[in-house]
PDB file of N, CA, C, O and CB in Angstrom:
ATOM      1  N   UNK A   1       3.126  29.290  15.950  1.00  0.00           N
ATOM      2  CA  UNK A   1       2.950  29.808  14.618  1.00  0.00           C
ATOM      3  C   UNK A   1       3.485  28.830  13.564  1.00  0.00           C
ATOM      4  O   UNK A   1       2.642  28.639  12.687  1.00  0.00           O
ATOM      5  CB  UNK A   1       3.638  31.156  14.492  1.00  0.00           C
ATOM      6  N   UNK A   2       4.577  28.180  13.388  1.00  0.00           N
ATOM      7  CA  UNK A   2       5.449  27.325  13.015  1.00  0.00           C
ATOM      8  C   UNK A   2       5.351  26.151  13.300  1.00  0.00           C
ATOM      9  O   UNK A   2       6.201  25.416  12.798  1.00  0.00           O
ATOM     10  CB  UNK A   2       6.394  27.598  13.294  1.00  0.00           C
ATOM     11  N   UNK A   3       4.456  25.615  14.064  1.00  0.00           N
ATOM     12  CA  UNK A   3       4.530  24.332  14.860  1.00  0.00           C
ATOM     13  C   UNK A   3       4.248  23.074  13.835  1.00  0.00           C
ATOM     14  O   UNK A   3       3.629  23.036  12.771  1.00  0.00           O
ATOM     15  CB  UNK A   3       3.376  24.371  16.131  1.00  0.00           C
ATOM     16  N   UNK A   4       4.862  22.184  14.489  1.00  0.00           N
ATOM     17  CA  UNK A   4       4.860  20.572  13.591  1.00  0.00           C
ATOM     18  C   UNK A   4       3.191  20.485  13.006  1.00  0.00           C
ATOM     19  O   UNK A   4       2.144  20.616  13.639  1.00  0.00           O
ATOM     20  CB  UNK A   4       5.257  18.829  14.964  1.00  0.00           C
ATOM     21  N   UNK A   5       3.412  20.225  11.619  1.00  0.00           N
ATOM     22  CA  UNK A   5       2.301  20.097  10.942  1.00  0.00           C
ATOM     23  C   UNK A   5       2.284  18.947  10.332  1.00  0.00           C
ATOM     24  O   UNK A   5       1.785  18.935   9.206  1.00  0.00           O
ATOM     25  CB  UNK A   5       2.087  21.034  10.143  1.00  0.00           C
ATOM     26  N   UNK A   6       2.956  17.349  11.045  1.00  0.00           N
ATOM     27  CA  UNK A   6       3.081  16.447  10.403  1.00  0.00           C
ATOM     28  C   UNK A   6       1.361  15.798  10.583  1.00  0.00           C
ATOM     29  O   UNK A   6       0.589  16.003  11.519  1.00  0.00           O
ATOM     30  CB  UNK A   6       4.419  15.654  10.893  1.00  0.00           C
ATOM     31  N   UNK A   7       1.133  14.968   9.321  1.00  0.00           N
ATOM     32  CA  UNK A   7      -0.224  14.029   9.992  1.00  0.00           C
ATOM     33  C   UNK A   7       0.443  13.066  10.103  1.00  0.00           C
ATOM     34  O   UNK A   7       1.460  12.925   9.423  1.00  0.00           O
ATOM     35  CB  UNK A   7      -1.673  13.669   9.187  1.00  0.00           C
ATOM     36  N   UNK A   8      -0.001  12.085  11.067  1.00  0.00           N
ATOM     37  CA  UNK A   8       0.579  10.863  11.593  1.00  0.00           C
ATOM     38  C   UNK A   8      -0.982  10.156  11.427  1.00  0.00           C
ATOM     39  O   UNK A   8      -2.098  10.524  11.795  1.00  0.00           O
ATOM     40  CB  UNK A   8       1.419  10.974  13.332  1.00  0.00           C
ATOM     41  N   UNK A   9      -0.487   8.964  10.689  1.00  0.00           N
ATOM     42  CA  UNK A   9      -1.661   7.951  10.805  1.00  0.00           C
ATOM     43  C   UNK A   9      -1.944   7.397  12.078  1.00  0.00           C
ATOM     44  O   UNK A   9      -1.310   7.764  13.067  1.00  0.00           O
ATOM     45  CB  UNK A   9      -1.460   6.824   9.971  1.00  0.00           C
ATOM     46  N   UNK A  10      -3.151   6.253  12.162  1.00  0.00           N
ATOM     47  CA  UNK A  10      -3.878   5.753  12.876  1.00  0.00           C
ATOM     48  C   UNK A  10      -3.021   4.847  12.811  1.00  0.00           C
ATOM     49  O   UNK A  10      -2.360   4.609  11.800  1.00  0.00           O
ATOM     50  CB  UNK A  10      -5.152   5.630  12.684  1.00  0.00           C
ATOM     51  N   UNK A  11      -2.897   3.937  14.422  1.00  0.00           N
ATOM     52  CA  UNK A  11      -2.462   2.769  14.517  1.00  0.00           C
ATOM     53  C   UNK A  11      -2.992   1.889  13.492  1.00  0.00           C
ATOM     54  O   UNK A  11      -2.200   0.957  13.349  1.00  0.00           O
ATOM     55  CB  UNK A  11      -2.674   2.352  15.710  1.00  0.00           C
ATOM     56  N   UNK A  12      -3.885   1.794  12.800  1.00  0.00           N
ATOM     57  CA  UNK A  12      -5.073   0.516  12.042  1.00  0.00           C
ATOM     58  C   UNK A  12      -4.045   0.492  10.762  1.00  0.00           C
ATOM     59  O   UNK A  12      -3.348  -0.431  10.342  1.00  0.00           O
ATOM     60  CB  UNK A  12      -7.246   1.143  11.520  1.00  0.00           C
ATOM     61  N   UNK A  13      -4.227   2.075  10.213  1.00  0.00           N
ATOM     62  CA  UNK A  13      -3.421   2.363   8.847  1.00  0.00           C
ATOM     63  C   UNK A  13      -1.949   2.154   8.894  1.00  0.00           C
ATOM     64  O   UNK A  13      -1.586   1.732   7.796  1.00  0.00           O
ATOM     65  CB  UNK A  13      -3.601   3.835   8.392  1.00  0.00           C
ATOM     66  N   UNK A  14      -0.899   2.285   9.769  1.00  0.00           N
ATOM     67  CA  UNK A  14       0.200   1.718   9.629  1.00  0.00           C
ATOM     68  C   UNK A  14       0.431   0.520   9.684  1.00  0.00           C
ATOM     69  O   UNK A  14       1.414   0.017   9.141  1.00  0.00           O
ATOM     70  CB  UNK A  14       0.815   2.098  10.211  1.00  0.00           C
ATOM     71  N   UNK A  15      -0.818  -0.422  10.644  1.00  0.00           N
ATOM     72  CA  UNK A  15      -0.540  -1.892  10.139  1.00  0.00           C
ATOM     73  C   UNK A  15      -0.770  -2.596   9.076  1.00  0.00           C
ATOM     74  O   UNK A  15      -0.415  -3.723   8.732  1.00  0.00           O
ATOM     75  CB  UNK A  15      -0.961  -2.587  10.739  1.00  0.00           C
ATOM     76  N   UNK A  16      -1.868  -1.212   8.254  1.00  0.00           N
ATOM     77  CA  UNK A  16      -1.780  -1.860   6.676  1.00  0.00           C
ATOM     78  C   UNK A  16      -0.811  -1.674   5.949  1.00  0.00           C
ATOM     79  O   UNK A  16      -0.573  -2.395   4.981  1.00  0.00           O
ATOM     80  CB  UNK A  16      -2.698  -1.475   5.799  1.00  0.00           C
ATOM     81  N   UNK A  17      -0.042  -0.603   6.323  1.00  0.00           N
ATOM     82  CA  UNK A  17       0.350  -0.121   5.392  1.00  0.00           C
ATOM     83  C   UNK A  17       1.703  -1.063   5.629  1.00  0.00           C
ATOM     84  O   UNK A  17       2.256  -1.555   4.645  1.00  0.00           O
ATOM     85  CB  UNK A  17       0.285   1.449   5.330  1.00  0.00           C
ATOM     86  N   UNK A  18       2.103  -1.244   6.680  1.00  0.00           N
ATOM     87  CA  UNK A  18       3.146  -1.887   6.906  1.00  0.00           C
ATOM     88  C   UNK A  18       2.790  -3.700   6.215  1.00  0.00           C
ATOM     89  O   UNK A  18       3.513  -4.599   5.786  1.00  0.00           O
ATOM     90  CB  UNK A  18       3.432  -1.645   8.643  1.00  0.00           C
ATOM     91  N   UNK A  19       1.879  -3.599   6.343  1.00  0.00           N
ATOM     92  CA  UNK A  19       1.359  -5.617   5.729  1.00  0.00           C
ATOM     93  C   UNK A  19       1.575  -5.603   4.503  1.00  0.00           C
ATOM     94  O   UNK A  19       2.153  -6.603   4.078  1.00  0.00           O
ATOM     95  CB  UNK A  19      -0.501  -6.322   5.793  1.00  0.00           C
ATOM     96  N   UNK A  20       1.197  -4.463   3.438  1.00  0.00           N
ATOM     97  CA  UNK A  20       0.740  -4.725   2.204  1.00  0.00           C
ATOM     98  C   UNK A  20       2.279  -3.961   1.603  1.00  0.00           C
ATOM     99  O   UNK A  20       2.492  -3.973   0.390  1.00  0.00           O
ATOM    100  CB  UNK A  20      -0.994  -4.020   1.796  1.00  0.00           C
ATOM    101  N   UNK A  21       3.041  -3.476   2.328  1.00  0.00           N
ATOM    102  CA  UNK A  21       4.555  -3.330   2.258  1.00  0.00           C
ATOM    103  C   UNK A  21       5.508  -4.336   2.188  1.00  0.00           C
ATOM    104  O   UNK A  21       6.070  -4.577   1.120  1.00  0.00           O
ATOM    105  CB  UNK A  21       4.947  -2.726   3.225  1.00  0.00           C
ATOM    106  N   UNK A  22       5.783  -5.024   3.327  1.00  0.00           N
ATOM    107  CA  UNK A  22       6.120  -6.455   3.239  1.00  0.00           C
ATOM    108  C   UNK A  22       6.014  -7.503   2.396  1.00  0.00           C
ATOM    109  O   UNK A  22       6.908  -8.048   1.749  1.00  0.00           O
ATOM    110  CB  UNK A  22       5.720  -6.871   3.938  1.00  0.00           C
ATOM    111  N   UNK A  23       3.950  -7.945   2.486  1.00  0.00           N
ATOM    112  CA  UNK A  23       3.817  -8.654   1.471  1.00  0.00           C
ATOM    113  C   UNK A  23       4.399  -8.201  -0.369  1.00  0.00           C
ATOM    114  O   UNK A  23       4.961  -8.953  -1.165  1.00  0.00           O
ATOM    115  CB  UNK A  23       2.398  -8.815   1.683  1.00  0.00           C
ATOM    116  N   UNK A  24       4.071  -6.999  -0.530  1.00  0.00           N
ATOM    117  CA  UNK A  24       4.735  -6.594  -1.375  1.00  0.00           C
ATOM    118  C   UNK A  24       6.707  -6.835  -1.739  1.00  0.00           C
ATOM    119  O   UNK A  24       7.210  -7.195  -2.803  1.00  0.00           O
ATOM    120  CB  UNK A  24       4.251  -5.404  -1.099  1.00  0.00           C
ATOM    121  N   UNK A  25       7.305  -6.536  -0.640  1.00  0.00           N
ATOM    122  CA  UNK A  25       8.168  -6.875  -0.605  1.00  0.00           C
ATOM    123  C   UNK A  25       9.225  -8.425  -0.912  1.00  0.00           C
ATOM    124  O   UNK A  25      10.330  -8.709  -1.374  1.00  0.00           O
ATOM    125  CB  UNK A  25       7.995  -6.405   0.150  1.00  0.00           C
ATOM    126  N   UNK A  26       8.103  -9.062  -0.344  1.00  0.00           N
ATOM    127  CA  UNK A  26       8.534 -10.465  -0.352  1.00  0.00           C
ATOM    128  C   UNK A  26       8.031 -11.052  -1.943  1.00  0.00           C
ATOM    129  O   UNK A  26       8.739 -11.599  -2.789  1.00  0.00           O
ATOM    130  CB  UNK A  26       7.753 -11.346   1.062  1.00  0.00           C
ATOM    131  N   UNK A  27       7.248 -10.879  -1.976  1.00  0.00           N
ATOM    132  CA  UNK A  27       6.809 -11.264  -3.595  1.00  0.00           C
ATOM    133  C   UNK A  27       7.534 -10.831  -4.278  1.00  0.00           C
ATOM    134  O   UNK A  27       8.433 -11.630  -4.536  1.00  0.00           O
ATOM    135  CB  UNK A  27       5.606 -10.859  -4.197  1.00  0.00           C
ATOM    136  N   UNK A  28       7.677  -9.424  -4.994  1.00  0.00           N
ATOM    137  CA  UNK A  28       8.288  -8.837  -5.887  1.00  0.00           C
ATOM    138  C   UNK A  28       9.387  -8.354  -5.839  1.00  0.00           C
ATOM    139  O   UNK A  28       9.837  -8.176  -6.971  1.00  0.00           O
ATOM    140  CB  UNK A  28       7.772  -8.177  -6.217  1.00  0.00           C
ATOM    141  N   UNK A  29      10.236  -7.963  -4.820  1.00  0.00           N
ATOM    142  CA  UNK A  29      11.451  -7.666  -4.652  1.00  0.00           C
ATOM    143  C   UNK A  29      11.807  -5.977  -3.903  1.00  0.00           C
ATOM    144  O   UNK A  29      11.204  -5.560  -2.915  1.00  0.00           O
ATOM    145  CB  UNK A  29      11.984  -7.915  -6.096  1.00  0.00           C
ATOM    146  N   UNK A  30      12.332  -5.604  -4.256  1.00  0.00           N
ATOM    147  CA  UNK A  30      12.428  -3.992  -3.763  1.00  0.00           C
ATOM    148  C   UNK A  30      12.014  -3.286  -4.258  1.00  0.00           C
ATOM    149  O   UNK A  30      11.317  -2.423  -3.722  1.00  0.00           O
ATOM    150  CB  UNK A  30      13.375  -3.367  -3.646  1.00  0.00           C
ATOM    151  N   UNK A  31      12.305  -3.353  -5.718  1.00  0.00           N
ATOM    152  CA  UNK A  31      12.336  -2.185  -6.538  1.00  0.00           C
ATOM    153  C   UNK A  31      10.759  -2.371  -7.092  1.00  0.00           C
ATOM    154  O   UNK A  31       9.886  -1.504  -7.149  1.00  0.00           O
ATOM    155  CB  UNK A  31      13.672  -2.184  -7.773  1.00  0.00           C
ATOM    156  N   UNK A  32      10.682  -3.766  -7.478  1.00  0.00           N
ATOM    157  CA  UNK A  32       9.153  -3.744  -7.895  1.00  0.00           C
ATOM    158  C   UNK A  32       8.084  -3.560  -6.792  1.00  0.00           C
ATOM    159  O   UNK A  32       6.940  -3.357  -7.201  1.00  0.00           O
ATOM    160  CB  UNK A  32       8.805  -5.073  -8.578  1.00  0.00           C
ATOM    161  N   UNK A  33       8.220  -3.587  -5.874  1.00  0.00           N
ATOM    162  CA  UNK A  33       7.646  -3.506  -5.002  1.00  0.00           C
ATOM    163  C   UNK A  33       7.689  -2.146  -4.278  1.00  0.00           C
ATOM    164  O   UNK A  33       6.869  -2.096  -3.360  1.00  0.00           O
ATOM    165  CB  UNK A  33       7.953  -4.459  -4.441  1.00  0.00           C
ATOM    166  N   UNK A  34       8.602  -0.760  -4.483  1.00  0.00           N
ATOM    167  CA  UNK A  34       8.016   0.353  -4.316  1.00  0.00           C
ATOM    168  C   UNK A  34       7.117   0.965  -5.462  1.00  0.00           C
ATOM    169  O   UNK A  34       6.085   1.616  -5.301  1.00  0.00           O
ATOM    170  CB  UNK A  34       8.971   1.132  -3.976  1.00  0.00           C
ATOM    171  N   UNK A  35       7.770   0.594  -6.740  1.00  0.00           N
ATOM    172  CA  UNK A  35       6.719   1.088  -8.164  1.00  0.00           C
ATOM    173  C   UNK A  35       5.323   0.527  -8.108  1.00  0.00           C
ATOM    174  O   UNK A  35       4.320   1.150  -8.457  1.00  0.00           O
ATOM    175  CB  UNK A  35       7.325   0.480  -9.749  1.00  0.00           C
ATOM    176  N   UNK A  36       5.342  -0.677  -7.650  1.00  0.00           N
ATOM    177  CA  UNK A  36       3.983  -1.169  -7.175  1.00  0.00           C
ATOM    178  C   UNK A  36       3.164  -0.405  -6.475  1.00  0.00           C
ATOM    179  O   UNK A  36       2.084   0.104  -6.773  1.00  0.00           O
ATOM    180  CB  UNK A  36       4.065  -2.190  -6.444  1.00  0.00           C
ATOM    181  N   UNK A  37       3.991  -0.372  -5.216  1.00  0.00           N
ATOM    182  CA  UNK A  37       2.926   0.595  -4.278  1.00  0.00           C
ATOM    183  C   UNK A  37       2.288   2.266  -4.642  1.00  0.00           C
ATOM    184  O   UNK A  37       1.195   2.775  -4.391  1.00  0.00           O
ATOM    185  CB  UNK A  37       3.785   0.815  -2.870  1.00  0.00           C
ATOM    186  N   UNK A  38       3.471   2.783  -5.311  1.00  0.00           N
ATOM    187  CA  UNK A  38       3.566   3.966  -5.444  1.00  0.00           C
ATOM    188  C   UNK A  38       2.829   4.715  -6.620  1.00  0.00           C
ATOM    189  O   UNK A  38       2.612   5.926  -6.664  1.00  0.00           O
ATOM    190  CB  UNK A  38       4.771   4.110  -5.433  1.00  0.00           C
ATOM    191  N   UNK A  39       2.424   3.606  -7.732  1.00  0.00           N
ATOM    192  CA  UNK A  39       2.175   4.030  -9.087  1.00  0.00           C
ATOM    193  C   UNK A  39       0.331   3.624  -9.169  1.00  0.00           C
ATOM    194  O   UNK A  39      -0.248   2.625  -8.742  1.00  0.00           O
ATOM    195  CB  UNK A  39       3.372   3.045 -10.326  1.00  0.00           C
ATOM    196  N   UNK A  40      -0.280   4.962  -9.961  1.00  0.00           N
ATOM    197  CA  UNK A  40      -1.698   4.164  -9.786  1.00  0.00           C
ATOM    198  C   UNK A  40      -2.047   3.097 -10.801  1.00  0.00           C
ATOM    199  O   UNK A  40      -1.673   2.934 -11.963  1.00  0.00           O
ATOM    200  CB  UNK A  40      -2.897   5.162  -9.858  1.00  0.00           C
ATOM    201  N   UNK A  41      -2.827   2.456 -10.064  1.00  0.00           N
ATOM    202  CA  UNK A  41      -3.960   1.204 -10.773  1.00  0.00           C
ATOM    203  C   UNK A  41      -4.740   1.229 -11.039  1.00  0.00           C
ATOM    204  O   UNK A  41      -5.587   1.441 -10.172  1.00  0.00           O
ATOM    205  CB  UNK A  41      -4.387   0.334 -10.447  1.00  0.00           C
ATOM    206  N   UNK A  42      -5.231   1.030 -12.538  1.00  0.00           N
ATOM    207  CA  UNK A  42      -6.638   1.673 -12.477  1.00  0.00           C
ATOM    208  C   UNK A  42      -7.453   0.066 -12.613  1.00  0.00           C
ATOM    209  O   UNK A  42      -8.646   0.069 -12.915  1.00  0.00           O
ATOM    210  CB  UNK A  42      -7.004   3.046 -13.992  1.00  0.00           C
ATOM    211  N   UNK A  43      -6.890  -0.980 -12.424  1.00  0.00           N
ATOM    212  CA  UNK A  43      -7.841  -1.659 -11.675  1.00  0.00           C
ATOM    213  C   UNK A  43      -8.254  -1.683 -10.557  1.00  0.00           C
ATOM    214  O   UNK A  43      -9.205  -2.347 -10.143  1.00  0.00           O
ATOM    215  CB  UNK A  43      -7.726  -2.471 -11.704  1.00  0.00           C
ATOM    216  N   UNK A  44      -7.588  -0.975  -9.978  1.00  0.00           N
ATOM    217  CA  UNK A  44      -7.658  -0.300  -8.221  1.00  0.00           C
ATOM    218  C   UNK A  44      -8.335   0.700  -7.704  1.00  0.00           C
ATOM    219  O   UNK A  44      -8.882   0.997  -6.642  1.00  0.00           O
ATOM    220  CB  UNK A  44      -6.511   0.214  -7.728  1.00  0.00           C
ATOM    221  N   UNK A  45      -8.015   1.440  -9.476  1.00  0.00           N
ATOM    222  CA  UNK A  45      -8.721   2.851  -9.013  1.00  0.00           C
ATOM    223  C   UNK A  45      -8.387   3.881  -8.370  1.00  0.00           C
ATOM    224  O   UNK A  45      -9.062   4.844  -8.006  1.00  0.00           O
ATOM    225  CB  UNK A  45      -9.554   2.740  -8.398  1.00  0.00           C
ATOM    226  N   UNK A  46      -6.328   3.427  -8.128  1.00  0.00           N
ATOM    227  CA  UNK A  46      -6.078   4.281  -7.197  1.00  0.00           C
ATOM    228  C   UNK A  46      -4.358   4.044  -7.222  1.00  0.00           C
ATOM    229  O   UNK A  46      -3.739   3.430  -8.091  1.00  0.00           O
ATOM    230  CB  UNK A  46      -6.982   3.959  -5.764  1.00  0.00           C
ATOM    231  N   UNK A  47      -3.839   4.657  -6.115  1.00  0.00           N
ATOM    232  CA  UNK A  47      -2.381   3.963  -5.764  1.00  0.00           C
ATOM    233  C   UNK A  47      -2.408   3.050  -4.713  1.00  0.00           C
ATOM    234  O   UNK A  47      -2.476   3.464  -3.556  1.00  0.00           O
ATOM    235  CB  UNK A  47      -1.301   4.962  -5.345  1.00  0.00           C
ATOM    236  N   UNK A  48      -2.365   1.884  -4.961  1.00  0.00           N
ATOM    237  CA  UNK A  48      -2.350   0.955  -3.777  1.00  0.00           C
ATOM    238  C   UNK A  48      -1.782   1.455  -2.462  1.00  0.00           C
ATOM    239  O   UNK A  48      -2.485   1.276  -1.467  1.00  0.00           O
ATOM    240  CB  UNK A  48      -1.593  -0.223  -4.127  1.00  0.00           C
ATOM    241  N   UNK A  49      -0.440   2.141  -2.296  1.00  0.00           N
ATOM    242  CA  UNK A  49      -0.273   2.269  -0.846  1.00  0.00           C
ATOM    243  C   UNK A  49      -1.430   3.335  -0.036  1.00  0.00           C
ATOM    244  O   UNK A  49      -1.700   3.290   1.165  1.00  0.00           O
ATOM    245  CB  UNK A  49       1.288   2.822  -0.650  1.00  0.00           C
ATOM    246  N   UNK A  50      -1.964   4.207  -0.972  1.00  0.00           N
ATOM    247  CA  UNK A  50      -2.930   5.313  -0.399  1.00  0.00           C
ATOM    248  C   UNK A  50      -3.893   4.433   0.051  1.00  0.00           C
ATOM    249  O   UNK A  50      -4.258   4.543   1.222  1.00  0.00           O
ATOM    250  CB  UNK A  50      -3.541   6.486  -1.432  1.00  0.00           C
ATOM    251  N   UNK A  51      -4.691   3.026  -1.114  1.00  0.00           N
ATOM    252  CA  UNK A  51      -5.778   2.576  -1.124  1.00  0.00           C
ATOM    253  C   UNK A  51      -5.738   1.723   0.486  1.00  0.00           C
ATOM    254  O   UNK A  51      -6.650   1.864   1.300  1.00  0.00           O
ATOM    255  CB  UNK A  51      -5.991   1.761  -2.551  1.00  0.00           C
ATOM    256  N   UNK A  52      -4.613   0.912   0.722  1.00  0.00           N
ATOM    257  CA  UNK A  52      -4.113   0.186   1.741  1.00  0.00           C
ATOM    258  C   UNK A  52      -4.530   1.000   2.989  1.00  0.00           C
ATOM    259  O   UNK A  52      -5.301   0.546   3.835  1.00  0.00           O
ATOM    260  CB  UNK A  52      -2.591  -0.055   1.583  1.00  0.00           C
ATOM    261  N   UNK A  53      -4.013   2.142   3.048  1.00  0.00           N
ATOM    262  CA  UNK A  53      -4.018   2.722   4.433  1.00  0.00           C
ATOM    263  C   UNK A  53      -5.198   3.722   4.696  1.00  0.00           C
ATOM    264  O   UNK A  53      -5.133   4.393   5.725  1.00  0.00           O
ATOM    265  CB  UNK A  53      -2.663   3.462   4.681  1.00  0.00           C
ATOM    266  N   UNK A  54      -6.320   3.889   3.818  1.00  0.00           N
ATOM    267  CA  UNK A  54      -7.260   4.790   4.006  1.00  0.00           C
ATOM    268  C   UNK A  54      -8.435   3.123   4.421  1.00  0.00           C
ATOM    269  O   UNK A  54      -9.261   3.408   5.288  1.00  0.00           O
ATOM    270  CB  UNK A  54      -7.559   6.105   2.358  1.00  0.00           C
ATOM    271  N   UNK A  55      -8.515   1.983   4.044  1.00  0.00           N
ATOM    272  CA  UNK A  55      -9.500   0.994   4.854  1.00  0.00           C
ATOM    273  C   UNK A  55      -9.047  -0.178   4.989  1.00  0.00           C
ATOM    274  O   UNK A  55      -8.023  -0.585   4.438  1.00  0.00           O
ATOM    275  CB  UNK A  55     -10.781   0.776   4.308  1.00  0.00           C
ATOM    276  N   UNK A  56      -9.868  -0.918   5.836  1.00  0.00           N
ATOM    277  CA  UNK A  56      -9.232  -2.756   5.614  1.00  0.00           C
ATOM    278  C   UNK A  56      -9.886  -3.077   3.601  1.00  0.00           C
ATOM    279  O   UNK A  56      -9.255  -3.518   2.639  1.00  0.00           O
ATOM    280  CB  UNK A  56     -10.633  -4.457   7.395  1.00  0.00           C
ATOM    281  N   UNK A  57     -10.855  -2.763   3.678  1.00  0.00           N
ATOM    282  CA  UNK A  57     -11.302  -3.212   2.258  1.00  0.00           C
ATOM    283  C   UNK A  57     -10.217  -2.888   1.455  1.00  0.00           C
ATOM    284  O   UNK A  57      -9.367  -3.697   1.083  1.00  0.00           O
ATOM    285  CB  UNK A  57     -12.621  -2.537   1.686  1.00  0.00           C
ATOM    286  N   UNK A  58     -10.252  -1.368   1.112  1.00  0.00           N
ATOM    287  CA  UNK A  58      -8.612  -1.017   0.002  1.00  0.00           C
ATOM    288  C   UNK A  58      -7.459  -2.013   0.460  1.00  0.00           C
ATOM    289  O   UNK A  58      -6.975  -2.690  -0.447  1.00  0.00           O
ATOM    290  CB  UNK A  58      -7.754   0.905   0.312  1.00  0.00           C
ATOM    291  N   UNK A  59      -6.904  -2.212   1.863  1.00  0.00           N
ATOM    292  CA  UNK A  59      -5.809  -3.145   2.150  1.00  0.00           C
ATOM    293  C   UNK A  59      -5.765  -4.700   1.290  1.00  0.00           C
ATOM    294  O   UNK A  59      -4.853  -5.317   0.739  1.00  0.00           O
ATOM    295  CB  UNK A  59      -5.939  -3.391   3.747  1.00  0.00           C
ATOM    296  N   UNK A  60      -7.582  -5.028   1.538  1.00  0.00           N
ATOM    297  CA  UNK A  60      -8.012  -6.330   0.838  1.00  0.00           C
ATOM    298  C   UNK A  60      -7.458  -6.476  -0.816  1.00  0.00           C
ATOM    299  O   UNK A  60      -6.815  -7.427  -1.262  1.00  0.00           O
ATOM    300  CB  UNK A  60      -9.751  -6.349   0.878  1.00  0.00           C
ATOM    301  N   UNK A  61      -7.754  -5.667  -1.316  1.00  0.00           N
ATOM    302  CA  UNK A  61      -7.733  -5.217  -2.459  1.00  0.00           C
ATOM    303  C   UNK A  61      -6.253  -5.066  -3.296  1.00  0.00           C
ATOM    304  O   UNK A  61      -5.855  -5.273  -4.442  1.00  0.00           O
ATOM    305  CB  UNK A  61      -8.403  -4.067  -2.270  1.00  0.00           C
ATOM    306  N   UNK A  62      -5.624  -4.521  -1.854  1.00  0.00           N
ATOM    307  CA  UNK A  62      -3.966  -4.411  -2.599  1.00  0.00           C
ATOM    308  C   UNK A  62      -3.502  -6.029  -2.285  1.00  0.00           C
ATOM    309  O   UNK A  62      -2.669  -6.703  -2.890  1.00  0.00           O
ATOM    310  CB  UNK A  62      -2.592  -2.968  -1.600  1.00  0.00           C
ATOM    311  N   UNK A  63      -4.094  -6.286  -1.469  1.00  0.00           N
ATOM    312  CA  UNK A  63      -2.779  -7.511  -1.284  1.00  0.00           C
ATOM    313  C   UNK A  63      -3.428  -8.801  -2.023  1.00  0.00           C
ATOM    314  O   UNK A  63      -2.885  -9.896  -1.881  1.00  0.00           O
ATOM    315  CB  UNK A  63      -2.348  -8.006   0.671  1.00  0.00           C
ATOM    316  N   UNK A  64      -5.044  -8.605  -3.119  1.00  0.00           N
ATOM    317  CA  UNK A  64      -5.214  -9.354  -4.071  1.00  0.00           C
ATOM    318  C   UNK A  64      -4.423  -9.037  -5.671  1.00  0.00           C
ATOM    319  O   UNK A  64      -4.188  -9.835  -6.578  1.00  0.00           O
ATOM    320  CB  UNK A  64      -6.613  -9.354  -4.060  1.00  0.00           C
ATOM    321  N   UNK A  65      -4.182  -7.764  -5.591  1.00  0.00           N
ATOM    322  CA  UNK A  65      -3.466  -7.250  -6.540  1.00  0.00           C
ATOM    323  C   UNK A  65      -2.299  -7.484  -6.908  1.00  0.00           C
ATOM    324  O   UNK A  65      -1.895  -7.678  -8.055  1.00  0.00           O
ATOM    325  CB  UNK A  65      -3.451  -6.339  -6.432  1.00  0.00           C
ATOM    326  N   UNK A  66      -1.585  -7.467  -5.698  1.00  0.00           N
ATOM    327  CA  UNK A  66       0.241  -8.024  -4.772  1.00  0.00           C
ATOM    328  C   UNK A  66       0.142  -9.035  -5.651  1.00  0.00           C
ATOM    329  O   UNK A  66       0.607  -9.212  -6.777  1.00  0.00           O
ATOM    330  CB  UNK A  66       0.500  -8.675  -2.663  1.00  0.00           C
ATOM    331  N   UNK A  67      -0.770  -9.872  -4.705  1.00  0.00           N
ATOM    332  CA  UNK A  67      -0.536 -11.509  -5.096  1.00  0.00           C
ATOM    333  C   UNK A  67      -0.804 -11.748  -6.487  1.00  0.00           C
ATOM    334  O   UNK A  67      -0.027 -12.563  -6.986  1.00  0.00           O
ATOM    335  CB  UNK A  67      -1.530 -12.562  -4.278  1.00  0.00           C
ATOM    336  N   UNK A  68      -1.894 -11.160  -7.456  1.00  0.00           N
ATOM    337  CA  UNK A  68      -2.407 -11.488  -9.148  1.00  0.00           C
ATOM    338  C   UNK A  68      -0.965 -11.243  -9.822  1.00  0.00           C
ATOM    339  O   UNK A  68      -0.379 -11.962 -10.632  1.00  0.00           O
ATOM    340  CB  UNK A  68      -3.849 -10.183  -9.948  1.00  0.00           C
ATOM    341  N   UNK A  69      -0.531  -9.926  -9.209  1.00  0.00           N
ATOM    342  CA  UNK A  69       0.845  -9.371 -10.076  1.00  0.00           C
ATOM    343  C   UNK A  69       1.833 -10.216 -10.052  1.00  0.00           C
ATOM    344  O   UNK A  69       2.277 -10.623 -11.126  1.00  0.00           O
ATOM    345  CB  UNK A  69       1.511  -8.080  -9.584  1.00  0.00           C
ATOM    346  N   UNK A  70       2.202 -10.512  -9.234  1.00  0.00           N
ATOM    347  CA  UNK A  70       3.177 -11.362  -8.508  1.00  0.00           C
ATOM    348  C   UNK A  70       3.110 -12.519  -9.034  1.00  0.00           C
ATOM    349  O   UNK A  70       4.281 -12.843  -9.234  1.00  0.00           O
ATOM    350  CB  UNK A  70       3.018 -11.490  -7.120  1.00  0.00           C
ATOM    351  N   UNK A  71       1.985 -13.877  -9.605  1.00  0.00           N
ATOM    352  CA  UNK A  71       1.996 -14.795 -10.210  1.00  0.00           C
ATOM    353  C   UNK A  71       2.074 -14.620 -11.492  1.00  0.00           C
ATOM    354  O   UNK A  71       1.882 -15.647 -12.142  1.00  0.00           O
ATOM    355  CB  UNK A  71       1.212 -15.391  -9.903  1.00  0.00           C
ATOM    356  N   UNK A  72       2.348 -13.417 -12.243  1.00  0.00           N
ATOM    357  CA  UNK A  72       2.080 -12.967 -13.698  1.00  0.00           C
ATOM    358  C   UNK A  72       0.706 -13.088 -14.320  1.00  0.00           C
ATOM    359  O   UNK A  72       0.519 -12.722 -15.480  1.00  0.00           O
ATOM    360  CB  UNK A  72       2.937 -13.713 -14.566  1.00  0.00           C
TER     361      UNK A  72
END
């Protein structure tokens, strides 16, 4: 009745999500780099970490974004 109602992603989506985390990480730092992920883009169209882990294309997409932001 009560039972675990967690969703657990797909192996595919945690390795994006984990790539475009990192890369994020390493570029921008900590802090910019959770507001990054977390906040939407509407050149994105979206919130990058959602966009990352729902395809490889969205993943494509964040970690051109990562990198544009990241050079100013």
């Amino acid at each position: 009745m009560f039972g675990n109602r967690t969703k657990h992603l797909a192996p595919d989506a945690v390795e994006r999500q984990s790539r475009v985390t990192l890369l994020a990480w390493n570029l921008l730092g900590a802090d910019a780099a959770i507001a990054f992920l977390n906040a939407y883009h509407a050149s994105l169209d979206g919130r990058p970490l959602d966009l990352a882990v729902a395809s490889a294309d969205g993943c494509e997409a964040v970690e051109l974004a990562i990198a544009a932001y990241a050079s100013g």
